[in-house]
C-alpha positions in Angstrom: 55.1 -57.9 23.7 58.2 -56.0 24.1 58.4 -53.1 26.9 58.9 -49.7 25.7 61.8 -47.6 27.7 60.5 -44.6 29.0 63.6 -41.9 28.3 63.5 -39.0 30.8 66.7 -37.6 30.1 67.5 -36.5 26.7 71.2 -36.4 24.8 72.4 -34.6 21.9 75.6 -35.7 20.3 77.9 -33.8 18.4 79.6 -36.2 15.6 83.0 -34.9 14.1 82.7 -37.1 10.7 86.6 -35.7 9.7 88.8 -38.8 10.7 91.5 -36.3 10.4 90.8 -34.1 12.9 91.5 -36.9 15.4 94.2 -38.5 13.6 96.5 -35.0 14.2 95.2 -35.2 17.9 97.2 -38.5 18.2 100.1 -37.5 16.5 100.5 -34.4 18.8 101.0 -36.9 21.3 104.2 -37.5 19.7 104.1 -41.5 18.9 107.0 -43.5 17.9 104.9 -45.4 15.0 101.2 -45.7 14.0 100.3 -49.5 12.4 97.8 -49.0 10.0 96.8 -52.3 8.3 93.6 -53.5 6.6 92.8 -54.8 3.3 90.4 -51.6 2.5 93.3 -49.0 2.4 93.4 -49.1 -1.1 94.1 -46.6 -2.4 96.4 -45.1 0.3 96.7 -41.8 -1.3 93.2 -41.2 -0.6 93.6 -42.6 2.8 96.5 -40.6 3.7 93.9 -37.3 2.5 91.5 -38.6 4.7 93.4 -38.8 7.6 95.5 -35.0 6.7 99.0 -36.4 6.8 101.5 -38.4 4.5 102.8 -41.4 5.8 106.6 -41.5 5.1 106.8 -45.5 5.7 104.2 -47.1 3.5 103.8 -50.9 2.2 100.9 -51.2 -0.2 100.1 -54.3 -2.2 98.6 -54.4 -5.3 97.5 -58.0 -5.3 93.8 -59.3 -4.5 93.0 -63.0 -2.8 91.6 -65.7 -4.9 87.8 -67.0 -4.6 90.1 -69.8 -3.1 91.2 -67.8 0.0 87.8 -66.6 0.7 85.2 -68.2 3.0 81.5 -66.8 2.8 79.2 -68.3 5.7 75.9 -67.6 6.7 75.5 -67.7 10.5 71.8 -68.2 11.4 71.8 -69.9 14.9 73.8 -69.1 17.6 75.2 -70.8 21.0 72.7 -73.8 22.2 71.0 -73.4 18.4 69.0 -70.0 19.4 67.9 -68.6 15.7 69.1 -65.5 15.5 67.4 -62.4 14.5 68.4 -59.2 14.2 65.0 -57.4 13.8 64.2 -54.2 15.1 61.4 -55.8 16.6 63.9 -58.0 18.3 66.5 -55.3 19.6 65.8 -55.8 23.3 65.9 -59.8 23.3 69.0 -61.3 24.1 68.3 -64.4 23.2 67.2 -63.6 19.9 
């Protein structure tokens, strides 16, 4: 059986869920150029609202891979052939 933690302290987190608001606090730091790449960007407009600036250097493809250029695998054992679980039940097990 798993042993329950016993928390004596407890932490309350404040989450800012507006990307934008820390996007302007790294461009007041005055960058010579942000990379942003990723195949999820599309549409960038929407992006660009997201984050609360334009981008005046964009590249954006319009093209999608081929079932070809994809690989799909399922992973269920890991190094030395350990099944791997990921389980709530399992959360403090490393080797699961």
């Amino acid at each position: 059986m798993l042993e329950r933690r016993r928390r004596d302290n407890r932490t309350v987190g404040f989450w800012c869920f507006n990307p934008g608001l820390g996007f302007k606090k790294l461009l007041k730091l005055n960058p010579r150029s942000v990379i942003l790449t990723s195949g999820t960007l599309t549409p960038l407009r929407s992006f660009q609202q997201e984050l609360l600036t334009d981008f005046p250097v964009k590249i954006e493809n319009k093209h999608v891979i081929t079932p070809a250029q994809a690989k799909i695998s399922v992973i269920t054992h890991g190094v030395g052939g350990v099944e791997l679980n990921f389980s709530h039940k399992f959360r403090d097990v490393e080797a699961a």
